[in-house]
DSSP file (Angstrom, degrees, kcal/mol; ACC not computed):
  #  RESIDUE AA STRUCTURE BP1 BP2  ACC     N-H-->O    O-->H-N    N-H-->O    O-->H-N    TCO  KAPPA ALPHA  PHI   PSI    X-CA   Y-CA   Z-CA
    1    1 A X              0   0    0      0, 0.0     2,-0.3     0, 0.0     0, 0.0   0.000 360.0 360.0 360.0 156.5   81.2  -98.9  -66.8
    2    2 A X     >  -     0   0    0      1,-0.1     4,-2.8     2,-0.0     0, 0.0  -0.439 360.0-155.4 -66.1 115.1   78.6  -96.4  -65.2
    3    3 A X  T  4 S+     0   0    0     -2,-0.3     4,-0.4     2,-0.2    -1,-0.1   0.576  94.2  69.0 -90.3  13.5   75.8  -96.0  -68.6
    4    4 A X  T >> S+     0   0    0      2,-0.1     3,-0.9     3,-0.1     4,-0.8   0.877 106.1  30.7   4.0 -88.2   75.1  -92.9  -67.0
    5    5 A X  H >> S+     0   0    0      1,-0.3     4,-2.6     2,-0.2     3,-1.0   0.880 112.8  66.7 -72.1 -37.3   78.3  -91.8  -67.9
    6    6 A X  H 3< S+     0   0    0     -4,-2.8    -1,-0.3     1,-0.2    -3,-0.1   0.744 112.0  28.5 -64.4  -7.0   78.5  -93.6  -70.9
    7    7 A X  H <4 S+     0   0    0     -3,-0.9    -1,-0.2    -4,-0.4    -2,-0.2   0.419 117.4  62.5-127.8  27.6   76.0  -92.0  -72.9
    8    8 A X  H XX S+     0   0    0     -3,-1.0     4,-1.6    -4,-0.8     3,-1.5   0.750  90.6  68.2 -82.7 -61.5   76.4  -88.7  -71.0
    9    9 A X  H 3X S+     0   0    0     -4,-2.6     4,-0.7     1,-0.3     5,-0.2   0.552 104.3  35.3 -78.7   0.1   79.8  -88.1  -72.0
   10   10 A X  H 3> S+     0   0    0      2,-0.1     4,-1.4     3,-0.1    -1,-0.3   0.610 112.4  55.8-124.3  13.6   79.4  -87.5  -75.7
   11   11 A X  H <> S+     0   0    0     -3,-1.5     4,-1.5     3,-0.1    -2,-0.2   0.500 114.9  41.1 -88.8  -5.9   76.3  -85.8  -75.6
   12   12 A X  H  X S+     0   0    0     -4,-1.6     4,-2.1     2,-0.2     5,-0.4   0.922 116.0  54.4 -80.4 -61.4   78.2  -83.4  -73.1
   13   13 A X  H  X S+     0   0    0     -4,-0.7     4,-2.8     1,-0.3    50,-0.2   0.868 115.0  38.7 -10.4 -80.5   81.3  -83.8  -75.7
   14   14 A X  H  X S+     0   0    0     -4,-1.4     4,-2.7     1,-0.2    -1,-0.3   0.942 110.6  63.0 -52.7 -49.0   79.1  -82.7  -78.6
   15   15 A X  H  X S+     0   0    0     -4,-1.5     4,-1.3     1,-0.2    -2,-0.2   0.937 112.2  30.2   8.0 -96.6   77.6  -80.3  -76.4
   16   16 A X  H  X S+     0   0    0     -4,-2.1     4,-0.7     1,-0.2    -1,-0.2   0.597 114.7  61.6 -81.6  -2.4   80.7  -78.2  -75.8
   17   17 A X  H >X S+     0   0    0     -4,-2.8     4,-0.7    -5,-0.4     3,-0.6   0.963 100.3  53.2 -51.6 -58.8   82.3  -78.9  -79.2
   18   18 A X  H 3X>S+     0   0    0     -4,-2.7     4,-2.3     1,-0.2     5,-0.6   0.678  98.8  64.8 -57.3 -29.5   79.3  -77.2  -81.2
   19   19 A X  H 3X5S+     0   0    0     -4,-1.3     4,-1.8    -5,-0.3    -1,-0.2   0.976 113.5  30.7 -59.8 -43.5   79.7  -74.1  -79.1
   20   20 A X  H <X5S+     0   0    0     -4,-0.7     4,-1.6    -3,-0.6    -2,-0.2   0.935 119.0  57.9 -92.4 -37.3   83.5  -73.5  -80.7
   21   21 A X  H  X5S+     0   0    0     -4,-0.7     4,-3.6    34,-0.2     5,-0.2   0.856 114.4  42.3 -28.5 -48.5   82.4  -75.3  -84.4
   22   22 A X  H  X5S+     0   0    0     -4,-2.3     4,-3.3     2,-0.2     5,-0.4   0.994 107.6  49.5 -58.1 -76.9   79.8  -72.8  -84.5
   23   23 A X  H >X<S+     0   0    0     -4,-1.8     4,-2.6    -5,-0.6     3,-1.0   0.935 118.4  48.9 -42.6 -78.2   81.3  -69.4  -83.4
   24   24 A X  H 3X S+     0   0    0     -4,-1.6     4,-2.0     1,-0.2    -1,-0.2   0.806 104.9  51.2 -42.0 -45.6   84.2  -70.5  -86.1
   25   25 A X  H 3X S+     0   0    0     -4,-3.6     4,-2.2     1,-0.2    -1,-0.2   0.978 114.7  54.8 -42.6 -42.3   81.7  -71.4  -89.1
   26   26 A X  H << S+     0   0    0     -4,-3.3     4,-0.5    -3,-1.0    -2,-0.2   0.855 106.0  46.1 -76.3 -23.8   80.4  -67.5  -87.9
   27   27 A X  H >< S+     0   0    0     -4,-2.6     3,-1.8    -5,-0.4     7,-0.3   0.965 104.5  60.6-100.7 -20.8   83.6  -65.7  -88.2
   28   28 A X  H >< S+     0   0    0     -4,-2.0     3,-1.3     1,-0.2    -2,-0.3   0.948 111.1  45.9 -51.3 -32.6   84.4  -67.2  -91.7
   29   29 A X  T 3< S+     0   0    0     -4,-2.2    -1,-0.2     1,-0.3    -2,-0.2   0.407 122.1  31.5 -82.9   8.1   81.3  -65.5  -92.7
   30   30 A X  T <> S+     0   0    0     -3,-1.8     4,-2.3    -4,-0.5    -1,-0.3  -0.334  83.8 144.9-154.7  35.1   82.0  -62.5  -91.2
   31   31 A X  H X> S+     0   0    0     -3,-1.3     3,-2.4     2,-0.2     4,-0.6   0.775  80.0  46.4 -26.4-108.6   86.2  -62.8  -91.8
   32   32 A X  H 3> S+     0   0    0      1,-0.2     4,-1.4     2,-0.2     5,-0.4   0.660 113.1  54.6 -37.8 -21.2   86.7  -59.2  -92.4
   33   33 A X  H 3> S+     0   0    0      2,-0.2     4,-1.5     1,-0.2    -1,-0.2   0.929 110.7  44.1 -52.1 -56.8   84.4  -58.4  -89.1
   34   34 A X  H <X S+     0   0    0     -3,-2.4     4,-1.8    -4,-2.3     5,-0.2   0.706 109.0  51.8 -50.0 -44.9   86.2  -60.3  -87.0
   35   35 A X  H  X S+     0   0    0     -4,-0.6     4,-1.0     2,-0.2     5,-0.3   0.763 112.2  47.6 -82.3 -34.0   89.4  -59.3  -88.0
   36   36 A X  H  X S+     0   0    0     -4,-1.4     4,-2.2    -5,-0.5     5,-0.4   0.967 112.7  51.6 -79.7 -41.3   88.4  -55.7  -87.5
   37   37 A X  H  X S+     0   0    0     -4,-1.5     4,-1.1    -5,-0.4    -2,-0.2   0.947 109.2  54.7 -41.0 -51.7   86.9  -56.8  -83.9
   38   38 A X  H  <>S+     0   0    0     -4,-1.8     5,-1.3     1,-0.2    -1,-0.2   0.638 105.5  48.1 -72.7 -19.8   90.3  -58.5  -83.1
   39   39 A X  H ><5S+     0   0    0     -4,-1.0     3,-2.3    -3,-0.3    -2,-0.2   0.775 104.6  58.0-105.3 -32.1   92.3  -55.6  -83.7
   40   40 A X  H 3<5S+     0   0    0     -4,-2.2    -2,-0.2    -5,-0.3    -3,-0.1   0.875 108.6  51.9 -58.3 -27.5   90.2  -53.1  -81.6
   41   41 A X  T 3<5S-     0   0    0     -4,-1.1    -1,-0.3    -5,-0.4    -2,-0.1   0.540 127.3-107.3 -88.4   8.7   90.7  -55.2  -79.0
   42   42 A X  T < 5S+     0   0    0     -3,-2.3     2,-0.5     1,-0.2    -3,-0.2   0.518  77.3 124.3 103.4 -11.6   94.1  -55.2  -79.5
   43   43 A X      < -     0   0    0     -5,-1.3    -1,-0.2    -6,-0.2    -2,-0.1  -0.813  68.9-102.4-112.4 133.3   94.7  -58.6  -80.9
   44   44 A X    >   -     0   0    0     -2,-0.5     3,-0.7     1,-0.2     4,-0.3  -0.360  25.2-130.5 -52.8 142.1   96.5  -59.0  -84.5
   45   45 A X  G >  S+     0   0    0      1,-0.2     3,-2.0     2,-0.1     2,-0.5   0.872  99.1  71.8 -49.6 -54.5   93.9  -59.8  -87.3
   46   46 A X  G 3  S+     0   0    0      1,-0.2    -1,-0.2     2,-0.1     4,-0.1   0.094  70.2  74.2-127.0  82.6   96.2  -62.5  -88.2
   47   47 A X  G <> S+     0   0    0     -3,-0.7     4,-1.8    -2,-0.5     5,-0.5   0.461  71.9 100.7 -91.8 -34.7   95.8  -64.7  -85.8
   48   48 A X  H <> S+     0   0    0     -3,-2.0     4,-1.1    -4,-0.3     5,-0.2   0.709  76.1  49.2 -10.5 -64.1   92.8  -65.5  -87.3
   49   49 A X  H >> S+     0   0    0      1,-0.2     3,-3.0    -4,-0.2     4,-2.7   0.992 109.8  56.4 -57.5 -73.5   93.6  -68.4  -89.1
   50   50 A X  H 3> S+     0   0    0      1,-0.3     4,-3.2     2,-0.2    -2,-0.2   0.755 105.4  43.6   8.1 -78.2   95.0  -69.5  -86.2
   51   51 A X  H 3X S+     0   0    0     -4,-1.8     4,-1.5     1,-0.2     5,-0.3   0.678 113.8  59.6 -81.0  -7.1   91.8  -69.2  -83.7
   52   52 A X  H <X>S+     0   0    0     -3,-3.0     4,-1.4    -4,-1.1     5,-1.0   0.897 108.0  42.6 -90.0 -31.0   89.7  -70.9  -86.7
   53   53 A X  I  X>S+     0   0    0     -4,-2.7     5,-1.3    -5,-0.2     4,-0.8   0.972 110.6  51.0 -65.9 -51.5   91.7  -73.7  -86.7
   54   54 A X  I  <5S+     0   0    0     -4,-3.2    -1,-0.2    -5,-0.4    -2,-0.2   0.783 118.2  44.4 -51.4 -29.6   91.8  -74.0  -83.1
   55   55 A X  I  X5S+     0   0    0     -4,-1.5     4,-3.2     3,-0.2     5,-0.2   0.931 126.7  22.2 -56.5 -80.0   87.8  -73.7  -83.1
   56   56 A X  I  X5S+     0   0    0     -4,-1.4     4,-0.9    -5,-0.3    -3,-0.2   0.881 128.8  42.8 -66.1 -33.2   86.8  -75.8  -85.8
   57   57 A X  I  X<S+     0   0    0     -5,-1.0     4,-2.1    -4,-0.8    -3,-0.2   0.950 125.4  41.8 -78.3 -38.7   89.7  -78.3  -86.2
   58   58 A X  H  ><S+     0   0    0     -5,-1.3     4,-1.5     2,-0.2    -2,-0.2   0.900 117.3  48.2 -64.0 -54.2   89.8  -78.4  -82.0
   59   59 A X  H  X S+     0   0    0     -4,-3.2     4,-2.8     2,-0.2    -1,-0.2   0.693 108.9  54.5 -49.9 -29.6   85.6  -78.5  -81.9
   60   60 A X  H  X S+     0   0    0     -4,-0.9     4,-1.4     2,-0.2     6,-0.3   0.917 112.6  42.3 -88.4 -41.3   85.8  -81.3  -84.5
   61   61 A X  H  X>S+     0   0    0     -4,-2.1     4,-1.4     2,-0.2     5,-1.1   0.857 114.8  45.5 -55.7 -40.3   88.2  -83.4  -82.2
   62   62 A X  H ><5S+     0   0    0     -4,-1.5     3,-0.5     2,-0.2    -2,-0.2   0.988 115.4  48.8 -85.2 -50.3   86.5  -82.9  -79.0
   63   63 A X  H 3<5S+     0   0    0     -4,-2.8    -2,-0.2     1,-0.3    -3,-0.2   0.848 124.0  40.0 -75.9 -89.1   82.7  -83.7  -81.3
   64   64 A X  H 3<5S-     0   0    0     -4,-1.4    66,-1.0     1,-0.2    67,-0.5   0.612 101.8-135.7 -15.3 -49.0   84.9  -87.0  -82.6
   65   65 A X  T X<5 +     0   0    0     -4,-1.4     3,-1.0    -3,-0.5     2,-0.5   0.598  56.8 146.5  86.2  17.1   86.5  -87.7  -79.4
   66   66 A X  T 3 <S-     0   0    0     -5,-1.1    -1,-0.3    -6,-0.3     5,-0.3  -0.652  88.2 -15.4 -71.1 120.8   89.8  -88.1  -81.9
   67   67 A X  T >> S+     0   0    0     -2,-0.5     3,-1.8    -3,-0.1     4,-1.1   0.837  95.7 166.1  29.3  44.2   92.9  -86.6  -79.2
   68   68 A X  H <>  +     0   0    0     -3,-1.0     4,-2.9     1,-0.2     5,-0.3   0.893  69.0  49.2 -51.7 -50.4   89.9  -85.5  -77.4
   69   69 A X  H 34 S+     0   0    0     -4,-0.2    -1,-0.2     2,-0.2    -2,-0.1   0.743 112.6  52.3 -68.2 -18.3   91.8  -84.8  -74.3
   70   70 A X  H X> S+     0   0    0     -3,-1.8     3,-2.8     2,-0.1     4,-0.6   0.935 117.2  37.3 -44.7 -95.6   94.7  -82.7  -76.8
   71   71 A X  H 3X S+     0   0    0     -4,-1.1     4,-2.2     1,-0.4    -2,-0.2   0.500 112.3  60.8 -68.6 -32.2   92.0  -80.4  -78.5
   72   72 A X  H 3X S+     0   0    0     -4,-2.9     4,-1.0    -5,-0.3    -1,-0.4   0.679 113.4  34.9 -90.6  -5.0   90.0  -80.1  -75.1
   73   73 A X  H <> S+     0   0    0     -3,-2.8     4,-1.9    -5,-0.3    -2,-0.2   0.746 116.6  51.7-101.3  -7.0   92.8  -78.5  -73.4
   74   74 A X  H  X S+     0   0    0     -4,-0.6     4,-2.1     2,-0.2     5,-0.2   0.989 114.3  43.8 -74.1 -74.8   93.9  -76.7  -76.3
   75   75 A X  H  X S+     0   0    0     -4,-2.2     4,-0.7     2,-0.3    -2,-0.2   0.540 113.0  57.8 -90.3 -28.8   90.1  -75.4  -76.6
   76   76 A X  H  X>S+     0   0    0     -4,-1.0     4,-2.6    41,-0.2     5,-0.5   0.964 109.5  41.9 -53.3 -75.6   90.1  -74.7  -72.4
   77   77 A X  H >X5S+     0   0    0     -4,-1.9     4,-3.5     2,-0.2     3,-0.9   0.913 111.8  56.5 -37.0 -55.1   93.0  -72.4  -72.7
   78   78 A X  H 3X5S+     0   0    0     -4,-2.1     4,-1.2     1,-0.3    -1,-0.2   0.813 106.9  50.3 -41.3 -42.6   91.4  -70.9  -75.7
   79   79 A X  H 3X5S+     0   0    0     -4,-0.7     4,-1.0    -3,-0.4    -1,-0.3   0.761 113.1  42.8 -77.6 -29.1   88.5  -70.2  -73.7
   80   80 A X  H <X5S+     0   0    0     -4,-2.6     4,-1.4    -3,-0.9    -2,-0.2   0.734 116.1  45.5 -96.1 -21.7   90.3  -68.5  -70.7
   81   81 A X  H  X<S+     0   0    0     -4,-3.5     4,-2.5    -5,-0.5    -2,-0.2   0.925 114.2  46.4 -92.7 -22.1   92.4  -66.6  -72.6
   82   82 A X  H  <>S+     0   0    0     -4,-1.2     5,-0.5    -5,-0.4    -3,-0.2   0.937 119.9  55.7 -61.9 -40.0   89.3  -65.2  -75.5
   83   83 A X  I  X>S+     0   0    0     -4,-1.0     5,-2.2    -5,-0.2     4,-1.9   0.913 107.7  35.8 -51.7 -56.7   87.7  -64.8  -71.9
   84   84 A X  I  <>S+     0   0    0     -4,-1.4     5,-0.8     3,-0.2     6,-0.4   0.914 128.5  39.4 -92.8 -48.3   90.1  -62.5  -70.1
   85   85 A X  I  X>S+     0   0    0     -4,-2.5     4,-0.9     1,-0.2     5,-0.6   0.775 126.1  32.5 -74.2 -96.3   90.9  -60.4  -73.7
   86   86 A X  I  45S+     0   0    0      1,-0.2    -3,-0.2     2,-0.2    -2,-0.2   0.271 135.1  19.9 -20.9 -41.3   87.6  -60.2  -75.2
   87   87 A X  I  X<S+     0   0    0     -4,-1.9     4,-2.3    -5,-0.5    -3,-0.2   0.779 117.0  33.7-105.3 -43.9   85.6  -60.1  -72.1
   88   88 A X  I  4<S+     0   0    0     -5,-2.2     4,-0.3     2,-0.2    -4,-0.2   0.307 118.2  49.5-102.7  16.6   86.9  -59.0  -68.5
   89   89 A X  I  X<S+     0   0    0     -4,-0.9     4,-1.9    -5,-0.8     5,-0.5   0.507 116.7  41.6 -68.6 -39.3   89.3  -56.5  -69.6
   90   90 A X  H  ><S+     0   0    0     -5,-0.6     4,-4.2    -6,-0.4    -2,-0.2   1.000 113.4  56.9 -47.5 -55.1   86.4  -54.8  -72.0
   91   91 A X  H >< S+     0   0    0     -4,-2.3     3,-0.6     1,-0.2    -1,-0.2   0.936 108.6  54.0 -53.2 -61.6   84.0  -55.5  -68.7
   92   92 A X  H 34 S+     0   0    0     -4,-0.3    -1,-0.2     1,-0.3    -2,-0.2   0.739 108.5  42.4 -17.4 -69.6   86.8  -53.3  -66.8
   93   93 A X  H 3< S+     0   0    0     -4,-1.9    -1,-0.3    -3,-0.2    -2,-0.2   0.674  85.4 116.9 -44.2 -39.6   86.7  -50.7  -68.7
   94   94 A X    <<  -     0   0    0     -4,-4.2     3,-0.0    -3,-0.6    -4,-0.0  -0.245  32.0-179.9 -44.2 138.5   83.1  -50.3  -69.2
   95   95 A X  S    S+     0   0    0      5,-0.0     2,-0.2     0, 0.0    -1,-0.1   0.481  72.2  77.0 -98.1 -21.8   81.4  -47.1  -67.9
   96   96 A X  S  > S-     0   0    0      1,-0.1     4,-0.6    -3,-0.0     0, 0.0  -0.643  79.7-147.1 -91.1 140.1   78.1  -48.1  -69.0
   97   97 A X  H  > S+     0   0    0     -2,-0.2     4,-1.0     2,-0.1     5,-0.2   0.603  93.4  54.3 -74.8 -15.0   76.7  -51.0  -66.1
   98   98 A X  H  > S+     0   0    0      1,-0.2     4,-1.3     2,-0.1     5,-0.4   0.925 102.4  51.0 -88.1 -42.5   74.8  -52.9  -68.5
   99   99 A X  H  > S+     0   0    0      3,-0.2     4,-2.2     2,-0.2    -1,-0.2   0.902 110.6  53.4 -64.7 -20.9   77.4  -53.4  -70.8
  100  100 A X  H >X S+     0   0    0     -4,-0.6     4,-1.7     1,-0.2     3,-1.4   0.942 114.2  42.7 -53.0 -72.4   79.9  -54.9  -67.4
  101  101 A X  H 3X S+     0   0    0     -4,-1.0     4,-0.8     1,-0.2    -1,-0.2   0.809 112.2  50.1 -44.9 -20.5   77.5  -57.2  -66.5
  102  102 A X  H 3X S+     0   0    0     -4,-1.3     4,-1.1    -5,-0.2     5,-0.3   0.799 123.2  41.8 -87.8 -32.1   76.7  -58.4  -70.8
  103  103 A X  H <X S+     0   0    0     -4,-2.2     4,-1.3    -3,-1.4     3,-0.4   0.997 119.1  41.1 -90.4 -48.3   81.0  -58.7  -70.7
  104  104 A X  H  X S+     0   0    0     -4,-1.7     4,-0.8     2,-0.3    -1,-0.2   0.536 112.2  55.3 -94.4  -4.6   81.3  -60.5  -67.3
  105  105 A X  H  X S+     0   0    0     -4,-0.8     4,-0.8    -5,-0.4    -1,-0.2   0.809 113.9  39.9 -69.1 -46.2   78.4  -62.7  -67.9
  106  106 A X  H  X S+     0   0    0     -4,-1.1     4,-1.5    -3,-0.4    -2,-0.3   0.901 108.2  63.9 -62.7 -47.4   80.1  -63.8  -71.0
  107  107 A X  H  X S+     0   0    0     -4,-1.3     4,-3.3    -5,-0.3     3,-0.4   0.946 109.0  42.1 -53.8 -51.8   83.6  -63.9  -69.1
  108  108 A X  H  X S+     0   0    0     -4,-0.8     4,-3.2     2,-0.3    -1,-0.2   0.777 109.7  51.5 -79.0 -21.6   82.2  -66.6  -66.8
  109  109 A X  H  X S+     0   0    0     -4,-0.8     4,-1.1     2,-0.2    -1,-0.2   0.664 110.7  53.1 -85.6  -8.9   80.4  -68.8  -69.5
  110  110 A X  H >< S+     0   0    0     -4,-1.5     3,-1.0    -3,-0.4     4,-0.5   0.939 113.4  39.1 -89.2 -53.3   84.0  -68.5  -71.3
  111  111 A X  H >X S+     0   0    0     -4,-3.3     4,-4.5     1,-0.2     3,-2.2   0.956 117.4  59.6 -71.2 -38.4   85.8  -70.0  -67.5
  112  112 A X  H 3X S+     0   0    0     -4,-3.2     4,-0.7     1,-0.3    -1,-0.2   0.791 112.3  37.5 -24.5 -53.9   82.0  -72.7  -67.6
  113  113 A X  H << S+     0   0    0     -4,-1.1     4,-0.4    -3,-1.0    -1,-0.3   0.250 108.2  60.1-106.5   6.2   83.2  -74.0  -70.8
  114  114 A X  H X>>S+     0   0    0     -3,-2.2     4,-1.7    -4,-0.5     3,-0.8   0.767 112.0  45.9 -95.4 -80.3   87.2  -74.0  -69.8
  115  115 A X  H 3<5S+     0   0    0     -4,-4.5     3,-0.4     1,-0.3    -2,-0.2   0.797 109.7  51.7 -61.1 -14.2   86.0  -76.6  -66.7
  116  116 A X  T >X5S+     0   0    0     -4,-0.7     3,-2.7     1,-0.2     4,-1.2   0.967 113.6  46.4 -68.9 -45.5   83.8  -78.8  -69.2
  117  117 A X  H <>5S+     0   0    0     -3,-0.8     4,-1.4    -4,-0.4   -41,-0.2   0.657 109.5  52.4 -44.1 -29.6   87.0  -78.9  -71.4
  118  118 A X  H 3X5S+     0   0    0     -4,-1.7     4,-1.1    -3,-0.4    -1,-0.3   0.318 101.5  68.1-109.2   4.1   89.2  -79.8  -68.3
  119  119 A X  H <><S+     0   0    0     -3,-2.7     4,-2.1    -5,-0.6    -2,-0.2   0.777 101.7  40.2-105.2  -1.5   86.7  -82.4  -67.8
  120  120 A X  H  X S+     0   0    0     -4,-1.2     4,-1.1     1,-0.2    -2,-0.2   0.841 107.2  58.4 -86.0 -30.9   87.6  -84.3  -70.6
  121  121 A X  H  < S+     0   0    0     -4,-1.4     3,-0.4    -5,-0.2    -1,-0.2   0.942 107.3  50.4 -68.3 -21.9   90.9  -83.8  -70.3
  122  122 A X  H  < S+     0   0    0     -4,-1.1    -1,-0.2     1,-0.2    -2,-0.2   0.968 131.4  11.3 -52.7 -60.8   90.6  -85.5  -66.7
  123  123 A X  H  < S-     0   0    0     -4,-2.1    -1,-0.2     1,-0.3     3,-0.2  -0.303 102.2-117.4-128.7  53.2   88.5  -88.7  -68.0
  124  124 A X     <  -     0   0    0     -4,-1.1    -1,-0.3    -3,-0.4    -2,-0.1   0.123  40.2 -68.8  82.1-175.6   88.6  -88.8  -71.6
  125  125 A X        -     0   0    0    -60,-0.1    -1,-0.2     1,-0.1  -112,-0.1   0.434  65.3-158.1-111.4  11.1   86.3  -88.7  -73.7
  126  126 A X        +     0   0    0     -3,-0.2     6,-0.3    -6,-0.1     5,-0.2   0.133  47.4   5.9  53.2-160.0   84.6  -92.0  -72.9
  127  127 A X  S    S+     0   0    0      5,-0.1     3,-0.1     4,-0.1     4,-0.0   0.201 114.0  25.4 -51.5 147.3   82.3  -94.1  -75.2
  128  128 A X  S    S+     0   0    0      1,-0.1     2,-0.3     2,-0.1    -1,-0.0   0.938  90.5 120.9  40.0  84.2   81.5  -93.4  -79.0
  129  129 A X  S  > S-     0   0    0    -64,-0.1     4,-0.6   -61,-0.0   -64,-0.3  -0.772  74.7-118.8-145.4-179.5   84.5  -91.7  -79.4
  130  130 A X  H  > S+     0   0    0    -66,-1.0     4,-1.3    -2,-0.3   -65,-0.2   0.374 113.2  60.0-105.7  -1.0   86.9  -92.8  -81.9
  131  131 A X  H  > S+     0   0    0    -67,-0.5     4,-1.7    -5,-0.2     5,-0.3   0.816 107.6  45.6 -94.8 -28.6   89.5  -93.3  -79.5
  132  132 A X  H  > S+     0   0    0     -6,-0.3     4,-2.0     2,-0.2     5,-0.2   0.921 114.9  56.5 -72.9 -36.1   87.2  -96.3  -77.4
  133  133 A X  H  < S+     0   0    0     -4,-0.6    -1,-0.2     1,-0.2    -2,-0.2   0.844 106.9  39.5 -45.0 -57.0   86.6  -97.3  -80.8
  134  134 A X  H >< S+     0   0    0     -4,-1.3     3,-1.0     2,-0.2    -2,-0.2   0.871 114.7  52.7 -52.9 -57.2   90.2  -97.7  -81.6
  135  135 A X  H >< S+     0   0    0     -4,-1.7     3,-4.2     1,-0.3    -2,-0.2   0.993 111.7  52.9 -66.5 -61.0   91.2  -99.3  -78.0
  136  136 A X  T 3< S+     0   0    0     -4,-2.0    -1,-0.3    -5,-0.3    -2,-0.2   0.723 109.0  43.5 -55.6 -10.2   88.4 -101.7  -78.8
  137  137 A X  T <  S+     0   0    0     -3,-1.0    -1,-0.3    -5,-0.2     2,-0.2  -0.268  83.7 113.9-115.9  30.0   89.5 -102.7  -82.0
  138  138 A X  S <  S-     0   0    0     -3,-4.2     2,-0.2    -5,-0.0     3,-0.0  -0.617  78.2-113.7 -93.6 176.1   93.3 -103.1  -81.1
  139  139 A X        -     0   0    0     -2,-0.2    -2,-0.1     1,-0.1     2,-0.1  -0.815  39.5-107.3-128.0 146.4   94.1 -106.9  -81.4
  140  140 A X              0   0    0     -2,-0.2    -1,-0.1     1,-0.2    -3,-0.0  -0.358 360.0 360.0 -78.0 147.1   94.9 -108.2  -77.5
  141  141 A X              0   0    0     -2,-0.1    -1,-0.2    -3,-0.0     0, 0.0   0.375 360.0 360.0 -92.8 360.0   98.6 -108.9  -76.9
């Protein structure tokens, strides 16, 4: 195998994991924030549970490499559709120009972190993962 790529692909892994682990530890600590944030934009407050599980439980699979290619497409979609409500319809609406450009800058780092997601789901999640882990520690038929 390329060692490039093998010790690339779970520092990318971890990488793009932490981004959605994070943001979920921050809206349990700011629950009622969020929830009021998610309904101004139009989105039910509870869904909440929902998008924390899909952050952290999703983040914690892709860091793991546990049904990495699941959780990272799960956590793509998640990213284009929090992109399109949360940022480029708000960027639409804006009248102010600094705030389009702070929502469509964000809008693009949301589709950025969609194709790192879709690149595990293309090739795995490679080496130190717990799924190479597993394959290597099946017993050979």
């Amino acid at each position: 195998m390329n060692s490039l790529r093998d010790y690339l692909s779970p520092v990318a892994r971890l990488m793009l994991a932490m981004v959605f682990i994070v943001a979920g530890l921050q809206k349990v600590g700011s629950y009622q924030e969020t929830v009021a944030y998610m309904e101004s934009q139009g989105v039910s407050g509870v869904l909440l549970p929902v998008v924390l599980l899909v952050e952290i439980g999703g983040g914690l699979m892709v860091a793991a490499g546990w049904h990495a290619r699941t959780a990272a497409g799960v956590l793509a979609l998640f990213s284009l559709a929090a992109g399109l409500v949360f940022q480029l319809m708000p960027a639409l609406e804006a009248y102010d120009p600094d705030l389009f450009y702070g929502h469509i800058s964000h809008f693009w780092k949301d589709v950025a972190i969609a194709g790192g997601m879709a690149m595990i789901v293309a090739n795995g999640p490679g080496l130190f993962s717990l799924e190479s882990r597993k394959a290597s520690t099946a017993p050979a038929e």
